[in-house]
N, C-alpha and C positions, 0 to 999 in steps of 0.2 A: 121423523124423530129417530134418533140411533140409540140401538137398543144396549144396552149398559149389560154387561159380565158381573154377575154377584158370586163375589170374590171372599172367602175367608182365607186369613195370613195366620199363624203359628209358629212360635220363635220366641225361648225360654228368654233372649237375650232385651230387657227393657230398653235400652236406647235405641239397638237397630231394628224392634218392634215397631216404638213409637216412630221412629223415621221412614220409616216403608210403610205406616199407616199414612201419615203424615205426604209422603209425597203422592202415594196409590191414591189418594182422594181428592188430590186436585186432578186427577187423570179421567176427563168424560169417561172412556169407556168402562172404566172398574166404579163397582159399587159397593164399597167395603160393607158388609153385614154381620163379621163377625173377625175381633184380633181376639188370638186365643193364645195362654204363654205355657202352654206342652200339649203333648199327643193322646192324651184325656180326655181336656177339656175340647181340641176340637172335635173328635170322635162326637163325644157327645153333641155337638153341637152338629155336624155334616150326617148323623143319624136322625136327627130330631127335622134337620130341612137341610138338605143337601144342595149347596151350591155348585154356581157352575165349576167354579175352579176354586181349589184351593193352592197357595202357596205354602209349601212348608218346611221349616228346617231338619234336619236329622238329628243329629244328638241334643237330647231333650229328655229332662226329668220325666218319670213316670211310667210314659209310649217313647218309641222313636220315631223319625218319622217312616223309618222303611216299616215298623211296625202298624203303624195307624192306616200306610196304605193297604197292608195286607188285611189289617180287618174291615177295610171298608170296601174292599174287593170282596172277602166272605160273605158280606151283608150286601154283595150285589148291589153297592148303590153306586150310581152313574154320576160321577165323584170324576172329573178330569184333574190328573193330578200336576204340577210344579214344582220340582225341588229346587230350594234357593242357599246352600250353604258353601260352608266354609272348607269342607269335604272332598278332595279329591282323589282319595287315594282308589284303586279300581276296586276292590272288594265292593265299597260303597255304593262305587257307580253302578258295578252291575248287580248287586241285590236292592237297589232302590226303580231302574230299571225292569228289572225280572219281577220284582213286586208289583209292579205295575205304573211307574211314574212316564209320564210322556214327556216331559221334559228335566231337564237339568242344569241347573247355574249356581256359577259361584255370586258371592256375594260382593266381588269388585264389577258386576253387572252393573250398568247403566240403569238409572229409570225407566227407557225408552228399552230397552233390550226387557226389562222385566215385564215392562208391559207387552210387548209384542208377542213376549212369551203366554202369556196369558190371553190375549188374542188367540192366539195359535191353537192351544190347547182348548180352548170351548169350545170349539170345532173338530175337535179329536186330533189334531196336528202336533207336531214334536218338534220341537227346537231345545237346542245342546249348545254352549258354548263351545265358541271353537279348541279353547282348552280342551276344554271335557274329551268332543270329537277326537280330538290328536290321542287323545291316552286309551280312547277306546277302540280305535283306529291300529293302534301299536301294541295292544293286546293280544290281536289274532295273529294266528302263528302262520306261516309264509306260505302263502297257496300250493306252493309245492310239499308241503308238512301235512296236510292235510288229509284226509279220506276222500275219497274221487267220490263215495256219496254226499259226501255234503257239498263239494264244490259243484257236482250236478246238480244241486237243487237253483241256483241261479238260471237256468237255462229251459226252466219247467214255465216261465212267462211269456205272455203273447208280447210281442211288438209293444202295442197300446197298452200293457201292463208295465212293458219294461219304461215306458215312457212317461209316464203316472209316477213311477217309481221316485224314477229323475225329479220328478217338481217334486215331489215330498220331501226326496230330501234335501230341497231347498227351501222348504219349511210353508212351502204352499197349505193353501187350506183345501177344501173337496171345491168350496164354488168359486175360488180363485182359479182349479186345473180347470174346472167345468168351463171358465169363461174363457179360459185362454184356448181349450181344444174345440171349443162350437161344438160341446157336448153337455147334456142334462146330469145336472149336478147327484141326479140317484144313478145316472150311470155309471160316476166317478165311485158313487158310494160302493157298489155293486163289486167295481173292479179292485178298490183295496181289499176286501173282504176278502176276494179271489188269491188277492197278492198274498195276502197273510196267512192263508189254509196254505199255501200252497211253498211261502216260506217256510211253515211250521212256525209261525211267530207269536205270541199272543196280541201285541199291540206296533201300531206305527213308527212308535220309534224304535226297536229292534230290527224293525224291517230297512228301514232309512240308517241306521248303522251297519247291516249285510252291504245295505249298496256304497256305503263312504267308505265301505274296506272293500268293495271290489273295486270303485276306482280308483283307490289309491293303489291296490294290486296291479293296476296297467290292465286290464281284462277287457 
């Protein structure tokens, strides 16, 4: 039997609520537990029993959602986050990001894109539209503009870290690299942690964006 992602969605806006409830639960793998319409009510709700994912929008009476993720970072609950909005402008991207979101999508996202995303994310994994990637991608300023410490920190990874790296940011999960390297999936665990002390990052997807602007830098 395949084990179902308990899923809460958040999103001030009634029809595209009801419609992403509405498609999310014909989807085996989501098991909607909670649609909640601002950053309040699900607060309260992912304090009270915290799911595995939540998806949520940003501008929203009450909380926002880069807000709701920061408090639910403070309260240390193990809350895998989703942003799903309307929202692209880069401020957003990286304080919703930096707050702690692992992923991020607009709302011209596919069913099948949103879900994947939410796969991805129960398992600590980061996927970004490739809009998103592009604008996040073209933020960082020219390798050459740079401080030589920060572009040294790239080069502080083993071989098999640099490699790990690569399927992350192809939105791999730990026991997807596990299966693909003929290696145990706590080793996989092991070696992001590694990656991420050693990025200075807090979470996967900051890290998986270092690496989409070094290859797009030719490096």
């Amino acid at each position: 039997m395949s084990v179902t992602i308990r899923t809460v969605i958040v999103d001030d806006e009634a029809p595209y609520r009801n419609a992403l409830q509405k498609t999310l639960s014909l989807m085996p793998e989501c098991d909607i537990v909670a649609v909640c319409v601002d950053g309040q009510e699900a607060l309260e709700v992912c304090l009270k029993n915290p799911p595995d994912v939540l998806l949520t929008d940003i501008n929203m009476p009450r909380m926002s959602g880069i807000e709701l993720i920061k408090k639910l970072k403070q309260q240390e609950k193990s809350v895998n986050v989703v942003v799903l909005t309307v929202n692209e402008d880069d401020d957003t991207i990286f304080d919703a990001i930096s707050a702690g979101a692992l992923g991020y999508l607009l709302k011209t996202s596919t069913p099948q894109e949103v879900v994947d995303a939410i796969r991805v994310a129960e398992t600590g994994g980061a996927k970004i539209s490739p809009k998103i990637a592009a604008r996040i991608i073209g933020a960082f300023p020219p390798r050459d503009a740079r401080p030589k410490a920060v572009e040294a920190d790239f080069y502080v990874l083993s071989p098999r870290e640099e490699e790990i790296l690569d399927l992350m940011a192809k939105g791999m999960r730990n026991k997807e690299i596990a299966d693909k390297l003929f290696i145990a999936e706590k080793t996989v665990k092991n070696h992001v942690s590694s990656i991420l002390e050693k990025l200075q990052v807090n979470s996967r997807t900051e890290a998986v964006i270092m690496q989409l602007e070094r290859k797009a830098g030719g490096s």
